[in-house]
N, C-alpha and C positions, 0 to 999 in steps of 0.2 A: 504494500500500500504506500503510494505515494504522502509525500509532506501536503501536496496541495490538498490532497481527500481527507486525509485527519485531523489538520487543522484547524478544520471549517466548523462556524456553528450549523449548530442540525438545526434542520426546519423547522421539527415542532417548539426548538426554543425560540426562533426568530419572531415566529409566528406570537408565541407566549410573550413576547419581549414588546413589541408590537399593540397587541392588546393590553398589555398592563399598561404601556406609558398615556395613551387614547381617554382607556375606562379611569385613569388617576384623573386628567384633565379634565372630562368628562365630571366626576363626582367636585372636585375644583368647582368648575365655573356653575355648576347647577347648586352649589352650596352658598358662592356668593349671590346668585340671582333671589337667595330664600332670605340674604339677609339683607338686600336693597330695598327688597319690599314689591319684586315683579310680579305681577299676576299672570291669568293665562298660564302657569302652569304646565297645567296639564296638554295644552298646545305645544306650548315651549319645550317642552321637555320629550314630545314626541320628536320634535322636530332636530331637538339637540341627538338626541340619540342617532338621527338619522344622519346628519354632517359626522359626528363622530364613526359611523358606520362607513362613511365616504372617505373621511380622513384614514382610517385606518385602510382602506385600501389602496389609496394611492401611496400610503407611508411605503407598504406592500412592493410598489412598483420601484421602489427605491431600491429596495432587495439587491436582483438580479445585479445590479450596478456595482454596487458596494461588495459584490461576489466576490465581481471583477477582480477588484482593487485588492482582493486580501493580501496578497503576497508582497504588494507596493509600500514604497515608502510611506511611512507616517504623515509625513505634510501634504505628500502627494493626495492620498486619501482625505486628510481633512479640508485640501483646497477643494477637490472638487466636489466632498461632501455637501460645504457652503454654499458652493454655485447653484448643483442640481438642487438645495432644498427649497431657491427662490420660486422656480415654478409650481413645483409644488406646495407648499403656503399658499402664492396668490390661489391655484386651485381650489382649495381647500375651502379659502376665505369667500370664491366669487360661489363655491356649493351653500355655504353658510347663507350671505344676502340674502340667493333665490329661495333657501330655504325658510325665510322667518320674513319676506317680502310681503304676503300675504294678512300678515297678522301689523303690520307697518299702522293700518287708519286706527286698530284698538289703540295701539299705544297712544299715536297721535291725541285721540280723542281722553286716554285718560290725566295722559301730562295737561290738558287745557282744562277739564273738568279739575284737576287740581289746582290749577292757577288763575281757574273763575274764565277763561276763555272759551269760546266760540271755534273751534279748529276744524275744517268740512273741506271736500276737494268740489272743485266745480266741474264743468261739464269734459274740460278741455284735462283734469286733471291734475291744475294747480290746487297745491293747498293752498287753503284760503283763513284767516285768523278775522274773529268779526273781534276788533278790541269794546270794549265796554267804556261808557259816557267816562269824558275826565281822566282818562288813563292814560291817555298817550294824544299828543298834540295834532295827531292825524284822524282820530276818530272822527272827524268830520266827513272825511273822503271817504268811509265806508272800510268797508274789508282790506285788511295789507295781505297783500298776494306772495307769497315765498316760493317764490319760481326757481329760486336758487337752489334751494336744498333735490331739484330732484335735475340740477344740469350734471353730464356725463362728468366734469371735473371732480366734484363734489362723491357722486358715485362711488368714482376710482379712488378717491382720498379714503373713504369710509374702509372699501375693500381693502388698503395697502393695509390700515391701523389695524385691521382683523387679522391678517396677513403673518403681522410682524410677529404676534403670540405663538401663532402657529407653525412659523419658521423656527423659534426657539424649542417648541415641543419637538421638532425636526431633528435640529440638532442635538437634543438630547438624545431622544433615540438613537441615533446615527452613534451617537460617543457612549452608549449603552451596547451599542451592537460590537464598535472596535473593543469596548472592556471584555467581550464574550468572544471576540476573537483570540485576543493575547492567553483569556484564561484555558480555551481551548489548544493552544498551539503549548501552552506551558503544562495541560494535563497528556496531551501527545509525545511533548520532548522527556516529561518523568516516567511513562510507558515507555518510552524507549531507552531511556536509560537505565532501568530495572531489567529489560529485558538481555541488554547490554551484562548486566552484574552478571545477572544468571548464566551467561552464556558462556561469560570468563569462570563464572564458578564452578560448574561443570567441565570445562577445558582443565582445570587445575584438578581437581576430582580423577577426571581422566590420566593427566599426565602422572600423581602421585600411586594411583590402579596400577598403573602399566611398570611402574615404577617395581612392584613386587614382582610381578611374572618372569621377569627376565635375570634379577637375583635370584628367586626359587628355581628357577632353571639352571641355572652355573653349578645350584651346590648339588642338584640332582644327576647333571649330569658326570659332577665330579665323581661322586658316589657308583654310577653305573660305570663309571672307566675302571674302580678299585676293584667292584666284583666282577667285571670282566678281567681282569689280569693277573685276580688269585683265582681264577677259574672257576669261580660260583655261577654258573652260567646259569641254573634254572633260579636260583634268585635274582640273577639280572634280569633274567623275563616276564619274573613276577614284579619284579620293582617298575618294568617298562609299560606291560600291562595295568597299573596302577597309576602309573603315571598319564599313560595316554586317557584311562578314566578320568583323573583330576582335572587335566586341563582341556576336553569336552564340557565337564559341566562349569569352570570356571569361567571358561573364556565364551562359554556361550549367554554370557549375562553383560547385559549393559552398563559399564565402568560405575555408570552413573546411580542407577539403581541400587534398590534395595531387595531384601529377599530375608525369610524368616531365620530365626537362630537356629532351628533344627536347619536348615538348609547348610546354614553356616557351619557348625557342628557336623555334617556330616563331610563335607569340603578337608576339613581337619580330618578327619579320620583316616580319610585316603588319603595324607600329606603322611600324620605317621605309620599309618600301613608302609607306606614307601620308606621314611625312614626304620621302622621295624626291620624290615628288610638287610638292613643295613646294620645296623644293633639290635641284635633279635634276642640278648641275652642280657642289654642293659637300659634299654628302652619299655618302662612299663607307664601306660596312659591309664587316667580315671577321669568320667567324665558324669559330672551332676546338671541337669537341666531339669529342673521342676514342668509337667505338664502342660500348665497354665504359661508358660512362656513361651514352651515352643514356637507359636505363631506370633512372636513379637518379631519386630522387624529392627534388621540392622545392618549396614555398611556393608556391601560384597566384599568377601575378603579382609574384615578388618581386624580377624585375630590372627592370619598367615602370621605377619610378621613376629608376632609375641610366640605363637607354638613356635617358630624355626630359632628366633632366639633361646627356648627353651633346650630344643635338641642341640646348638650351635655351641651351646656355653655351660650348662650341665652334663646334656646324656654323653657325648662328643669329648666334653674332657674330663669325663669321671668313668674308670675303672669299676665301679660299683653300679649295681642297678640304682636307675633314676628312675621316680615315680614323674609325668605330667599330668597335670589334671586340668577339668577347663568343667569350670561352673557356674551359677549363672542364678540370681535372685533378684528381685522388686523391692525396693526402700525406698519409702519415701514419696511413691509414684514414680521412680525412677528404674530402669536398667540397669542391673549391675553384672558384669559379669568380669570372671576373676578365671587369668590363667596364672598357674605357677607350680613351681616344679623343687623337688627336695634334693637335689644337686648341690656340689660343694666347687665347681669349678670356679678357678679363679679370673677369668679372664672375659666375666659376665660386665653388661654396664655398670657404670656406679648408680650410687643407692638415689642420686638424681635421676638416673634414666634418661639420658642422655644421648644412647646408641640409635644408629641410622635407622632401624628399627622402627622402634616407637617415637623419634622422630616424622616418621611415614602416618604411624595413626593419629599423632596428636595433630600433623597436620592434616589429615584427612577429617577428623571429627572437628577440627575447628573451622575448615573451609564447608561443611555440610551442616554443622550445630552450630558456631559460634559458642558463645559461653556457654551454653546450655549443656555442654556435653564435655567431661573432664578425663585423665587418665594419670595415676598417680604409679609407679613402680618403683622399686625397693628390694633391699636385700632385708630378710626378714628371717626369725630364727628358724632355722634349720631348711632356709633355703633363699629363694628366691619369688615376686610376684607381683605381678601389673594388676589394676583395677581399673575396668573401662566404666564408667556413667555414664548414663544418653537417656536423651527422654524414651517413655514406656509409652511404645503405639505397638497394635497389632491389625491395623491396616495395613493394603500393599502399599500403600504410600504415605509416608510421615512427610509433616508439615516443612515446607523447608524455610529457612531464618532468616 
């Protein structure tokens, strides 16, 4: 979608936008008519309805124009804002006259009944005023004729003054319309910069994913070179066969996604199957998952790192059977889940956790959770162990931050 298609206001607000500035003016002028003291009314008040019915649609005609101009400079749009809104005013103003033209001899006749005059048109259509004895030095000569008030100058004078209010209701609208432009082209540019976040968050997501596959690869295939060249050849084909299982279902998940902890949990298994393979005499796993959590959802991949650190730096450099274990509990409304292992190797990360490792998870759960999701590891008595936190969803898809 283009910039010129999203940044436009939508119709039904125009429209809205429109009607609200009309019906405000509208209740305006029909509020001071009630406290001048106009009668007729209920004439008047049809007939107001009716110019504002008018007004609002020529306001309408302004639209398509102002479409135009969205993408144009600021001054450019409000010069020719100005311009166009002069025909349209007088428009409005010469609907208005023809409109209340009619009702013209009531008034006439009530402003001279208030001031004790005589006000009548004749045959030809001049108003005519009969003054009363003594009020004026021409009563003699009969009726004063006010030919004036109805020559075309006079007319056009009337219409510009109606004009000029209606011009300003114009340009409000119009600097109502550009505020509705900026605020939509400023809700389009933060859509798209959100969309921008997400897109870099998932590319880093991705780069940090791919980032395991290819270390778990090195050390596996290390491994398959030792028992091919002490000649364990049916354990290298069971470690190959195990392997080619693990990375069918790893790699057939989107970097990005998520997938339940049994899933996750069972990803592990086949890692240390394969390492079993390999340590079949010092490598012993235990693994607790409570029921109620299997379908909680969590980071593809996001205990690799922690189980290979485990084999990497306990089972690997200890002579003695090594227990891993990988378990997994709810505190708090939260996830927790804990690998660790009773190895005495010395050449594990320090007790800050600090190793390329779990430098991989914490940046992975901090580019996926932000605060919301923590990982503390430590050397602890009589071994070794990570603690991951994450929010507890068991939807396929958790909230992203």
């Amino acid at each position: 979608m283009t910039d010129n298609t999203v940044s436009r206001v939508s119709p039904r607000l125009v429209i809205a936008s429109i009607a609200g500035v009309w019906l405000c003016y509208f209740v305006l002028v029909t509020i001071r008519a009630s406290v001048v003291g106009f009668e007729f009314s209920s004439a008047m008040l049809t007939r107001r309805l009716g110019v504002t019915a008018a007004a609002m649609a020529i306001t309408a005609l302004l639209w398509p124009l102002l479409r135009l101009l969205d993408h144009r400079p600021l001054w450019l749009r409000a010069s020719i804002v100005m311009v166009a809104a002069l025909p349209a005013a007088l428009a409005i103003a010469a609907i208005n006259q023809w409109a209340f033209a009619d009702i013209e001899n009531q008034v006439l006749a009530k402003i001279g009944e208030k001031e004790g005059l005589s006000i009548r048109r004749d045959e030809s259509g001049n108003v005519l005023v009969d003054m009363p004895d003594g009020s004026h030095e021409k009563a003699e000569t009969g009726p004063v004729t006010l030919e004036e008030i109805l020559t075309d100058e006079n007319r056009w004078r009337q219409i510009s003054d109606a004009a000029l209010g209606r011009y300003f209701v114009l340009l409000a609208w119009a600097a109502l319309y550009l505020a509705l432009g900026y605020a939509a082209h400023a809700r389009t540019a933060e859509r798209r910069e959100g969309e921008y976040r997400r897109a870099a968050k998932a590319h880093e997501l991705r780069s940090l994913r791919y980032q395991i596959n290819p270390h778990f690869l090195f050390n596996t295939l290390n491994s398959l070179s030792a028992l091919v060249m002490t000649g364990k050849t049916q354990a290298a084909e069971r470690m190959i066969q195990t392997l080619s299982t693990f990375y069918r279902r790893s790699l057939s998940e989107e970097p990005t996604s998520d997938h339940s902890l049994g899933e996750e949990i069972e990803l592990q298994k086949l890692y240390l199957d394969i390492e079993a393979v390999r340590f079949p005499d010092r490598l012993r796993t235990v693994v607790e998952i409570p029921d109620e959590l299997v379908n909680a959802q969590v980071p593809g991949m996001i205990l690799q790192p922690l189980v290979e650190n485990s084999v990497k730096y306990a089972v690997a450099a200890s002579r003695q059977p090594v227990t891993v274990s990988i378990s997994a509990r709810e505190e708090f409304g939260r996830l927790e889940i804990i690998v660790a292992d009773d190895g005495k190797g010395g050449g594990k990360p320090g007790t800050a956790g600090f190793g390329i490792g779990l430098s991989n998870v914490r940046d992975r759960l901090k580019a996926r959770f932000g605060d919301l999701a923590s990982v503390d590891s430590g050397v602890v008595p009589g071994g070794y162990r990570t603690v991951i936190r994450l929010p507890l969803a068991t939807s396929s898809v958790l909230t992203h931050v």
